[in-house]
mmCIF file of the C-alpha atoms, coordinates in Angstrom:
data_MODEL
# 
_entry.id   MODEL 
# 
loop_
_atom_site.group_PDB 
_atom_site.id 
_atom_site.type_symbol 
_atom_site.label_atom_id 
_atom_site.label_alt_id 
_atom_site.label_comp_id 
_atom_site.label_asym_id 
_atom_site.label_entity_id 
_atom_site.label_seq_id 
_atom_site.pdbx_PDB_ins_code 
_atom_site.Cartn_x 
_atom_site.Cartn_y 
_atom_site.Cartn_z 
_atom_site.occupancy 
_atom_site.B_iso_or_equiv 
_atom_site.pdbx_formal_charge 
_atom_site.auth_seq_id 
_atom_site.auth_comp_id 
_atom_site.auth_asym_id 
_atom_site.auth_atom_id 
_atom_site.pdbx_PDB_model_num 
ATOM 1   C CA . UNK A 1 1   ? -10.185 18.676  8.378   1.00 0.00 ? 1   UNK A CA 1 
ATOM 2   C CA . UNK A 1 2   ? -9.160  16.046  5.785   1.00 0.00 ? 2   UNK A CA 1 
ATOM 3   C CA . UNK A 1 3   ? -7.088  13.293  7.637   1.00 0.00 ? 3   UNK A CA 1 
ATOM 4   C CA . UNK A 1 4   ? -3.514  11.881  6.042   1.00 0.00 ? 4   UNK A CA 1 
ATOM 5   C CA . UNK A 1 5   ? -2.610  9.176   8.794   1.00 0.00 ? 5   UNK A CA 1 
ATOM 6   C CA . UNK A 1 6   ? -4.576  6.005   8.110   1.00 0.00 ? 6   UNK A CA 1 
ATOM 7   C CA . UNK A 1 7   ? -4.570  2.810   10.413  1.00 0.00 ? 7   UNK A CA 1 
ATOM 8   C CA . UNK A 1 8   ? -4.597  -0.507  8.876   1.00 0.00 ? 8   UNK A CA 1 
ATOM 9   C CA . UNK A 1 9   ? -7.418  -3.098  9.320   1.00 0.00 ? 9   UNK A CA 1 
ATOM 10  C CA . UNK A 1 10  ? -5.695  -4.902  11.975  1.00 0.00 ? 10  UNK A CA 1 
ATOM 11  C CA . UNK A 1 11  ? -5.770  -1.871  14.017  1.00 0.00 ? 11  UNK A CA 1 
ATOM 12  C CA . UNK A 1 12  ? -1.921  -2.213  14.731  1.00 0.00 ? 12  UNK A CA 1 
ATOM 13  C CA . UNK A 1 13  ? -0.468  0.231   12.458  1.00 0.00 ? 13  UNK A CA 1 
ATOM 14  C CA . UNK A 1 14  ? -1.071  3.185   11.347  1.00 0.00 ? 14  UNK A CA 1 
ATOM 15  C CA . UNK A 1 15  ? 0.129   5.247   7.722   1.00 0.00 ? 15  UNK A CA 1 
ATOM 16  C CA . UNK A 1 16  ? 1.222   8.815   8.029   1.00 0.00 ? 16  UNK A CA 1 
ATOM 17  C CA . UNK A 1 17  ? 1.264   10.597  4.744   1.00 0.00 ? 17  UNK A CA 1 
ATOM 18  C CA . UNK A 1 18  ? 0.827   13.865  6.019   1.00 0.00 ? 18  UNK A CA 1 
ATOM 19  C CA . UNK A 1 19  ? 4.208   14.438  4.144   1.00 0.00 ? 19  UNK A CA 1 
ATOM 20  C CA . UNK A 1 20  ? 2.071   13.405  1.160   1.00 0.00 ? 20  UNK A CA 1 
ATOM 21  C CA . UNK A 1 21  ? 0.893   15.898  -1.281  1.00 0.00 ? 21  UNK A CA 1 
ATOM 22  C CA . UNK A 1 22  ? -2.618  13.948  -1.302  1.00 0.00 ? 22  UNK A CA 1 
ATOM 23  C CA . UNK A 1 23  ? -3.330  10.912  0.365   1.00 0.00 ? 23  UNK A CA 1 
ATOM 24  C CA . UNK A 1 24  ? -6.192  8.194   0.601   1.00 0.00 ? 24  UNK A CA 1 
ATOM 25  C CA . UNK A 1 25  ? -7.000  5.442   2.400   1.00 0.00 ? 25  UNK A CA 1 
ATOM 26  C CA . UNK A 1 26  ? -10.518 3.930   2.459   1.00 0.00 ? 26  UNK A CA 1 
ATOM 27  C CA . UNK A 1 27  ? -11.149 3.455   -1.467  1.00 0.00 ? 27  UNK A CA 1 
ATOM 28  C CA . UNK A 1 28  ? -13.482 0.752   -0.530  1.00 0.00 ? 28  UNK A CA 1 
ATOM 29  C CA . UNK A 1 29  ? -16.024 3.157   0.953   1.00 0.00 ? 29  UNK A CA 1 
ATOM 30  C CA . UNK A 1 30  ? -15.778 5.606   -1.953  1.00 0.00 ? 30  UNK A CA 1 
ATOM 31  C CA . UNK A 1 31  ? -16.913 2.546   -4.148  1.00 0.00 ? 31  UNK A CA 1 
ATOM 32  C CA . UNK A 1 32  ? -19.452 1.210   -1.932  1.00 0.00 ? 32  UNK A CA 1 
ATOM 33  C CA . UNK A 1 33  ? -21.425 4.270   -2.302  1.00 0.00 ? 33  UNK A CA 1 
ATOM 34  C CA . UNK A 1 34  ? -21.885 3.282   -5.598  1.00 0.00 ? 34  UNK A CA 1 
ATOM 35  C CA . UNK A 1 35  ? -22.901 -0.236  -4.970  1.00 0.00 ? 35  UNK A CA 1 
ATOM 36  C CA . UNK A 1 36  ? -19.817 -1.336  -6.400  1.00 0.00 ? 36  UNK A CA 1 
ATOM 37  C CA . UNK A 1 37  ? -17.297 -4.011  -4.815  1.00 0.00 ? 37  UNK A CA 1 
ATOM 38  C CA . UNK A 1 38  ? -13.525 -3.956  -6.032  1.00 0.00 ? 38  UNK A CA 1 
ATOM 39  C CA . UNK A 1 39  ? -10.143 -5.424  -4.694  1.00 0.00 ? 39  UNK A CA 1 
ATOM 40  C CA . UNK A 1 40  ? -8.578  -2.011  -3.844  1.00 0.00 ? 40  UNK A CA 1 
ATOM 41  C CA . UNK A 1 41  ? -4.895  -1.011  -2.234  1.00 0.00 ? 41  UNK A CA 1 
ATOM 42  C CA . UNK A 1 42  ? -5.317  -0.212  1.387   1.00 0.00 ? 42  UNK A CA 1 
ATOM 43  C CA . UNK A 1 43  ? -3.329  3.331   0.874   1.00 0.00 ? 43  UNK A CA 1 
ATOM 44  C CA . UNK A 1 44  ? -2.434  5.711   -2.117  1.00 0.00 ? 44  UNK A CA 1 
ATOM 45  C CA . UNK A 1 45  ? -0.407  8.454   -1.677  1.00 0.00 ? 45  UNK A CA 1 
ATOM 46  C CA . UNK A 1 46  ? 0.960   11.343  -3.901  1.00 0.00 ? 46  UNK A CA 1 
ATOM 47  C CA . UNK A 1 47  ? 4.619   12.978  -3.325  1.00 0.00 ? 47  UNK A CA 1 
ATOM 48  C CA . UNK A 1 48  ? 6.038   15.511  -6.429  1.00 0.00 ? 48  UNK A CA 1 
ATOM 49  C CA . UNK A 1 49  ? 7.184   13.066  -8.756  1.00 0.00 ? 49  UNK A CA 1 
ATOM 50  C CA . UNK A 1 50  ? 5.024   10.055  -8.470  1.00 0.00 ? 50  UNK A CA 1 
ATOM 51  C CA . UNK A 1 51  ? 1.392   7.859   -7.320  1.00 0.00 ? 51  UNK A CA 1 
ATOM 52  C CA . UNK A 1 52  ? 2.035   5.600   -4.885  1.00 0.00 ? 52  UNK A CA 1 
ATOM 53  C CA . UNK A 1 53  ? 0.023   2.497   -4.636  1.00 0.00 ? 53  UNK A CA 1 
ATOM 54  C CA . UNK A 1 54  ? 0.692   0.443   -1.348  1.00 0.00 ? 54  UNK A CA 1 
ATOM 55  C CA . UNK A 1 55  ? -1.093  -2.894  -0.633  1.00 0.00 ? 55  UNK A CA 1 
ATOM 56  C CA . UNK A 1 56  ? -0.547  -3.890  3.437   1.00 0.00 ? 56  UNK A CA 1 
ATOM 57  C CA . UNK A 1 57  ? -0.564  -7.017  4.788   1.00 0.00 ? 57  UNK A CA 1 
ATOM 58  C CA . UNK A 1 58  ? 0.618   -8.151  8.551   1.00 0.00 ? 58  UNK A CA 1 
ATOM 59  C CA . UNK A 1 59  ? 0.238   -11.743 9.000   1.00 0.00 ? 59  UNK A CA 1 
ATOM 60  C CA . UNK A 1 60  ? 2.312   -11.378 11.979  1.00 0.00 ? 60  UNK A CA 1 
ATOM 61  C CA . UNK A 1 61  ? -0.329  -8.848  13.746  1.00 0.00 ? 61  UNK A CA 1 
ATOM 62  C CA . UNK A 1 62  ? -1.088  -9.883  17.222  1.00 0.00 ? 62  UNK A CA 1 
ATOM 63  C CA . UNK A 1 63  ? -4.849  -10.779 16.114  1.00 0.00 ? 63  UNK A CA 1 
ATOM 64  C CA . UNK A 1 64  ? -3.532  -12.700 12.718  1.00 0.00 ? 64  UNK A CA 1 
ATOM 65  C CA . UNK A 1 65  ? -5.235  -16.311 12.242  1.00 0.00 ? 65  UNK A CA 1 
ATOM 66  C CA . UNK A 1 66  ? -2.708  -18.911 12.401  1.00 0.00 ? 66  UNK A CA 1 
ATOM 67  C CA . UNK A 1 67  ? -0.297  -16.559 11.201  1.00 0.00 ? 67  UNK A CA 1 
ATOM 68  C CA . UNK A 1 68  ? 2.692   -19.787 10.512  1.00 0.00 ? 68  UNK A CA 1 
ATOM 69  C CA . UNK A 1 69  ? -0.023  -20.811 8.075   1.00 0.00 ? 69  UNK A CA 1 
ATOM 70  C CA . UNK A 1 70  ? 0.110   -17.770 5.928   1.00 0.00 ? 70  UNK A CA 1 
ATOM 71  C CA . UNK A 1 71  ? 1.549   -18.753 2.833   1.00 0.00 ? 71  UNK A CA 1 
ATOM 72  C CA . UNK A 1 72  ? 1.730   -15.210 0.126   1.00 0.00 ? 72  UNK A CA 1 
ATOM 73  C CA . UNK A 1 73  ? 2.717   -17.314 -2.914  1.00 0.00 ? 73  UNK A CA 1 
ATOM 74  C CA . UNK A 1 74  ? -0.650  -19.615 -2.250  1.00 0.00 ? 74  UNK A CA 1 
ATOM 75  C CA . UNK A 1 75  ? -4.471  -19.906 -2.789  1.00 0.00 ? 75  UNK A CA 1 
ATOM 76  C CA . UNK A 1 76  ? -4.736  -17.005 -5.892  1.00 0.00 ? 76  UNK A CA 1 
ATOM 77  C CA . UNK A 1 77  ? -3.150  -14.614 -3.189  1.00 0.00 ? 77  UNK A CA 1 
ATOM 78  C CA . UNK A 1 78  ? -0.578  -13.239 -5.824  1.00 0.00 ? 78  UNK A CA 1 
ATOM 79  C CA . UNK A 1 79  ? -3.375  -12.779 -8.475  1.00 0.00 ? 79  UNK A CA 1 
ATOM 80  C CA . UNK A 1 80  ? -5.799  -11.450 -5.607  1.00 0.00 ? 80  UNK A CA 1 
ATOM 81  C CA . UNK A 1 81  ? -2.798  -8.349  -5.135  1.00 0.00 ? 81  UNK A CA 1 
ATOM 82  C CA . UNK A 1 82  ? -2.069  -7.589  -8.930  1.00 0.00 ? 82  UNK A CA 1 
ATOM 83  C CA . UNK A 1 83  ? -6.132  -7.634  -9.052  1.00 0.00 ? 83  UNK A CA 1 
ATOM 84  C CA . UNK A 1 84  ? -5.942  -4.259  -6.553  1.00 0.00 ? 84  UNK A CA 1 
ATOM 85  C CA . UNK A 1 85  ? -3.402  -2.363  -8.137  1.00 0.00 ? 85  UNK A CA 1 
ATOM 86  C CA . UNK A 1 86  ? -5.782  -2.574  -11.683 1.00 0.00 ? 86  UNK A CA 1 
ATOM 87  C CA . UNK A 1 87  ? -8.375  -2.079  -9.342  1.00 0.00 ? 87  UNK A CA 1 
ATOM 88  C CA . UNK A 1 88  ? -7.240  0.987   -7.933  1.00 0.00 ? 88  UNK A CA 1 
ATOM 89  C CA . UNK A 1 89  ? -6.500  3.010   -11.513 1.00 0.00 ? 89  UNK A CA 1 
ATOM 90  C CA . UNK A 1 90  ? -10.067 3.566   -12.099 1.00 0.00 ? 90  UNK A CA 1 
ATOM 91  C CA . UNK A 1 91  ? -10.076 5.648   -8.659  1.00 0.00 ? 91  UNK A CA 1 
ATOM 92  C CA . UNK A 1 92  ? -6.752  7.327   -10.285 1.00 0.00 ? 92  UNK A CA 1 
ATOM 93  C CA . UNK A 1 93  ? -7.900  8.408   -13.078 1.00 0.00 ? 93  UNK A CA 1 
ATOM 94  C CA . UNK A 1 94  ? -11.466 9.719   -12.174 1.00 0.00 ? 94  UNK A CA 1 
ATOM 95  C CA . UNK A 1 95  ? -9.008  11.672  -9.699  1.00 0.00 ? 95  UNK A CA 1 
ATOM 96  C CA . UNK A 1 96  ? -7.112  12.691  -12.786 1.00 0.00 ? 96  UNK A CA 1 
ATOM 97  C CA . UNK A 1 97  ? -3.846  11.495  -11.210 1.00 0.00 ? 97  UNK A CA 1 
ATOM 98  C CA . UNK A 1 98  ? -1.504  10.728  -14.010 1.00 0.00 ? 98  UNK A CA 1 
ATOM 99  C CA . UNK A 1 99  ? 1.500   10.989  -12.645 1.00 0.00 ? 99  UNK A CA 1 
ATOM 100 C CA . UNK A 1 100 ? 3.953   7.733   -12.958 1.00 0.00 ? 100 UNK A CA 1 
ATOM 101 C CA . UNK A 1 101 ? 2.458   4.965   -10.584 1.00 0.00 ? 101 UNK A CA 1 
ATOM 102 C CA . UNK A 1 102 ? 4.997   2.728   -8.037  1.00 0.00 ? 102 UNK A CA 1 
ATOM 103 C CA . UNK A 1 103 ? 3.154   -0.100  -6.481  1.00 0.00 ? 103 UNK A CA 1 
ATOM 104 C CA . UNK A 1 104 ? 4.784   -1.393  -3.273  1.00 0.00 ? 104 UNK A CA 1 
ATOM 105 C CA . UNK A 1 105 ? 3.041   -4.602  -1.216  1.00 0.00 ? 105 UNK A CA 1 
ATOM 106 C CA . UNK A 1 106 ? 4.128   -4.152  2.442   1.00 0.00 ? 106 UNK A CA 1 
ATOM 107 C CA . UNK A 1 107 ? 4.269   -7.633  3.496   1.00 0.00 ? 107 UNK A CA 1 
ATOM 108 C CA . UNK A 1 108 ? 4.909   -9.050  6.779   1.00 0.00 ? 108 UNK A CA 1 
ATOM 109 C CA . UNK A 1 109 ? 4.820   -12.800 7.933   1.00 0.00 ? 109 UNK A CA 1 
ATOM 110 C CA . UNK A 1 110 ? 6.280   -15.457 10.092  1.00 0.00 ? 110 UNK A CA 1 
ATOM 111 C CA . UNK A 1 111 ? 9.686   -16.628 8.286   1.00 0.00 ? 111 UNK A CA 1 
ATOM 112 C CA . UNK A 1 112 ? 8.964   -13.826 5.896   1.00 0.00 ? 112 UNK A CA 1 
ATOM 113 C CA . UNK A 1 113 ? 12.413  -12.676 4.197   1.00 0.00 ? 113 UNK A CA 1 
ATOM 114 C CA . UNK A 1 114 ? 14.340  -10.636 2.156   1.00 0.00 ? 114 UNK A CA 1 
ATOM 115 C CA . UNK A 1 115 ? 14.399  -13.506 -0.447  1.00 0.00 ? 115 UNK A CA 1 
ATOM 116 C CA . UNK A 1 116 ? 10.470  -14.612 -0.024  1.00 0.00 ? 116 UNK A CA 1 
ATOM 117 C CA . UNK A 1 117 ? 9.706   -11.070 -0.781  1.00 0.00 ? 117 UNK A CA 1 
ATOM 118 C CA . UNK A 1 118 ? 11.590  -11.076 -4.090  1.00 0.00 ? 118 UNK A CA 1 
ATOM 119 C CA . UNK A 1 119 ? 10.137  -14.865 -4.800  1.00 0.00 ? 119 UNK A CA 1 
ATOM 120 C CA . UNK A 1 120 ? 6.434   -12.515 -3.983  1.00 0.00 ? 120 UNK A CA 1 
ATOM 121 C CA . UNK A 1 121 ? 7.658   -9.322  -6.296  1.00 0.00 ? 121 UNK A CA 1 
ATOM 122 C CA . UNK A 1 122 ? 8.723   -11.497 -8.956  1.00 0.00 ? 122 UNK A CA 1 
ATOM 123 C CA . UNK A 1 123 ? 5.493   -13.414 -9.247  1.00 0.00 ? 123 UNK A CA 1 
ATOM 124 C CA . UNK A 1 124 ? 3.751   -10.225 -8.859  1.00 0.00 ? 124 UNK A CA 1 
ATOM 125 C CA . UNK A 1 125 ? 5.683   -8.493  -11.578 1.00 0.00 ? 125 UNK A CA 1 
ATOM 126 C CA . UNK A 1 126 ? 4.417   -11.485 -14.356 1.00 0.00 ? 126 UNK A CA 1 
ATOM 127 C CA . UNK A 1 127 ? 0.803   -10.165 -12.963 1.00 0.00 ? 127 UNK A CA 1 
ATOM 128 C CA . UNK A 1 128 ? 1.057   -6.325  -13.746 1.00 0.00 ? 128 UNK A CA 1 
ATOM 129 C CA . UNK A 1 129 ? 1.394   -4.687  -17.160 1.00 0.00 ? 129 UNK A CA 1 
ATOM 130 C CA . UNK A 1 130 ? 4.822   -4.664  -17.729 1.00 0.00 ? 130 UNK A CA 1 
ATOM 131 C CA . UNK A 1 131 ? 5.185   -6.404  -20.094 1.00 0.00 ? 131 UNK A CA 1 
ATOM 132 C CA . UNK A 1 132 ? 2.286   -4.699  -22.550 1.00 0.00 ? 132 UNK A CA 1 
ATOM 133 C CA . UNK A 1 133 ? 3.154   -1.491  -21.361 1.00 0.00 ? 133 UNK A CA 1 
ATOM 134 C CA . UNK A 1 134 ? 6.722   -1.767  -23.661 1.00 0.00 ? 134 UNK A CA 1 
ATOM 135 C CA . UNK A 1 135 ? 4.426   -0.648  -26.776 1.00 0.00 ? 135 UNK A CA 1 
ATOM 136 C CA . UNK A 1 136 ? 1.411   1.328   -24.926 1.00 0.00 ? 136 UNK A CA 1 
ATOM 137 C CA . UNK A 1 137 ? 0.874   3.578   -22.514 1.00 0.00 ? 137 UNK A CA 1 
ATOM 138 C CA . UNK A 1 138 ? 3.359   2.967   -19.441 1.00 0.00 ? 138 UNK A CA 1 
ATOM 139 C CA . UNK A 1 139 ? 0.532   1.915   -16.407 1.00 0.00 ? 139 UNK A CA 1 
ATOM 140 C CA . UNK A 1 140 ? 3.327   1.194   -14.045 1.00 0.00 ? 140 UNK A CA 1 
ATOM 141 C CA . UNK A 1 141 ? 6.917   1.895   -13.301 1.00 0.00 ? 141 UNK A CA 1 
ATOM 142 C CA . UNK A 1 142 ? 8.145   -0.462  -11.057 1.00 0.00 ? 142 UNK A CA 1 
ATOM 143 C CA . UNK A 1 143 ? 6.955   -2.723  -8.173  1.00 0.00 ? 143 UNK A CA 1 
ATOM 144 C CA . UNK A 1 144 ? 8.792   -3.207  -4.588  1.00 0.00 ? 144 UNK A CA 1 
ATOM 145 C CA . UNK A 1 145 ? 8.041   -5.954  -1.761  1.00 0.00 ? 145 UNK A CA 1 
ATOM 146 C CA . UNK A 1 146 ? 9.214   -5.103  1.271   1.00 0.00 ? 146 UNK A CA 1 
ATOM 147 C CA . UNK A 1 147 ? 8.658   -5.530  5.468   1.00 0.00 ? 147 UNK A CA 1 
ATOM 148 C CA . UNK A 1 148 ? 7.591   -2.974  7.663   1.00 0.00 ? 148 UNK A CA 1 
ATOM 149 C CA . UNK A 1 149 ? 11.408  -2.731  8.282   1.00 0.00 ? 149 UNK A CA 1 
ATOM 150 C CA . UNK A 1 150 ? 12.336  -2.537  5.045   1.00 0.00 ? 150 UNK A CA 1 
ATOM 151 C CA . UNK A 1 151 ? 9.580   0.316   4.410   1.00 0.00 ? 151 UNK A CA 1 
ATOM 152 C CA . UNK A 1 152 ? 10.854  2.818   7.273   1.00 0.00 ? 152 UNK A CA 1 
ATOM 153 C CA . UNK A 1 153 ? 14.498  2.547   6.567   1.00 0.00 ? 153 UNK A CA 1 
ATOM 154 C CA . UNK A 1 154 ? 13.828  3.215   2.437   1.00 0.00 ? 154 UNK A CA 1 
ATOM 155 C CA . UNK A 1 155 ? 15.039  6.422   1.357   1.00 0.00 ? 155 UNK A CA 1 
ATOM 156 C CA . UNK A 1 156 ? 11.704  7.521   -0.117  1.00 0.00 ? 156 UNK A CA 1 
ATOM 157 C CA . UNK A 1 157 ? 8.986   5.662   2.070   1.00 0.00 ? 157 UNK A CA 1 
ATOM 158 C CA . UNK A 1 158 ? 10.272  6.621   5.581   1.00 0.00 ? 158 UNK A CA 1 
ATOM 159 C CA . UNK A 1 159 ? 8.596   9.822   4.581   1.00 0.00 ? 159 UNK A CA 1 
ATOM 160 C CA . UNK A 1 160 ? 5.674   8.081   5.416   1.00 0.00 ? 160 UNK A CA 1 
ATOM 161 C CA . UNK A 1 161 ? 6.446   5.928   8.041   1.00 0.00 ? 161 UNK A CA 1 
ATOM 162 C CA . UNK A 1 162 ? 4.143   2.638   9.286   1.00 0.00 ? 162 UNK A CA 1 
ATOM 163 C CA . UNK A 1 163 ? 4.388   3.201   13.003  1.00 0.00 ? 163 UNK A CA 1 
ATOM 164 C CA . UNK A 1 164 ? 2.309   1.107   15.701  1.00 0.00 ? 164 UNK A CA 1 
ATOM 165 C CA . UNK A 1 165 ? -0.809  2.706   16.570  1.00 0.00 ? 165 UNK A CA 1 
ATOM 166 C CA . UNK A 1 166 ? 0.499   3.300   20.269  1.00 0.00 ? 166 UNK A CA 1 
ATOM 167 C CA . UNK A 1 167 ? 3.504   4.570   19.146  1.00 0.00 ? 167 UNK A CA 1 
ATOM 168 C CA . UNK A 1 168 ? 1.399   7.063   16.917  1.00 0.00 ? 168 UNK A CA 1 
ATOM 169 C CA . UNK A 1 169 ? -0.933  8.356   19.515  1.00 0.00 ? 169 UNK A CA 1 
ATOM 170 C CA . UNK A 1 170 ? 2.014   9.124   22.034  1.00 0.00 ? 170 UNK A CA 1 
ATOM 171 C CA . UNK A 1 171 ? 4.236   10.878  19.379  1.00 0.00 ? 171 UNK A CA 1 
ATOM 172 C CA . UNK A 1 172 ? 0.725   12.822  18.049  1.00 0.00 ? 172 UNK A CA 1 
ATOM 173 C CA . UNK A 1 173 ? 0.656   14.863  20.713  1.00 0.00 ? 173 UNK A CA 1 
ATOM 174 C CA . UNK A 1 174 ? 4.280   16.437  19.902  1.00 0.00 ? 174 UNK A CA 1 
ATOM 175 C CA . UNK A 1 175 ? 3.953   16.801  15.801  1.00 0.00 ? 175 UNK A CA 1 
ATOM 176 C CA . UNK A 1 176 ? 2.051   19.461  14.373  1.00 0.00 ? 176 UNK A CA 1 
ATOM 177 C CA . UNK A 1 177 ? -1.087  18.117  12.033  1.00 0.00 ? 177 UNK A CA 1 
ATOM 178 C CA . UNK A 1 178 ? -0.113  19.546  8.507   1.00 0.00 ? 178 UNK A CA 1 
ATOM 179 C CA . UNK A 1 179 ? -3.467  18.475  7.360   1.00 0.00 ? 179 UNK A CA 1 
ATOM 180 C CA . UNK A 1 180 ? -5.333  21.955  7.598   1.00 0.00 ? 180 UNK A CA 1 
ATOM 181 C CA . UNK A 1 181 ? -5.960  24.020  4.687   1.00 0.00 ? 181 UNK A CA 1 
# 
């Protein structure tokens, strides 16, 4: 039975796409197999219109390292997250998923805000093909930033809520696993 509820690599949350038409979330292993190392997104998911590409990250996990360090816009982090959405469209198209492509960055961080995260998308934006795409083939249609918050209460994503693994496990129990086919 193919799984569509993934848990980040903190351990804290977890992803359920089981809403999702298809759903992955360990690219990483499907490329180590070929002795191949990329910067992937943690979680792709498909819904009838569009490819989802959603990079996580929770500096503000109980386990984080000196989370009021954690600086998004420093250190090549920016380039290190448009990196794993090219990354990821080699696993897309093998996959022959050609649908139009979102990429959202879940991020989450000490005296993280709403403007931050736009400072983050706009950065991010001057990364990804947006700007080639005007005369080629479209590669992307838009990018988002958002918190965990942000991500539950959007009219699209809170499909596929982020929900602490806890939370998940107690709530399992009562929601039927769509997964079987």
């Amino acid at each position: 039975m193919e799984t569509k509820v993934f848990t980040e690599e903190n351990g804290v949350y977890c992803l359920d796409c089981r809403k999702a038409l298809w759903a992955e979330g360990n690219l990483h292993d499907k490329y180590r197999c070929i002795k191949n190392v990329i910067a992937d997104v943690d979680f792709i998911f498909e819904d009838d219109r569009n490819i989802y590409l959603m990079e996580y990250k929770n500096a503000s996990a109980p386990n984080a390292v000196n989370p009021s360090a954690f600086n998004p816009l420093s250190g090549g982090k920016i380039e290190n997250v448009s990196r794993k959405f090219y990354d990821s469209l080699h696993y897309l198209m093998i996959q022959n998923k050609g649908k139009p492509k979102k990429y959202v960055y879940v991020l989450q961080y000490p005296n993280g805000d709403a403007t931050s995260r736009r400072m983050v998308r706009n950065k991010l934006k001057e990364r990804l093909p947006f700007q080639m795409q005007k005369k080629n083939k479209k590669l992307i249609e838009s990018v988002e930033v958002l918190s965990i918050k942000e991500w539950n209460e959007h009219l699209i994503y809170k499909d596929y809520p982020l929900i602490k693994v806890e939370e998940y496990s107690e709530t399992a129990a009562e929601a039927p696993d769509e997964t079987e086919e």
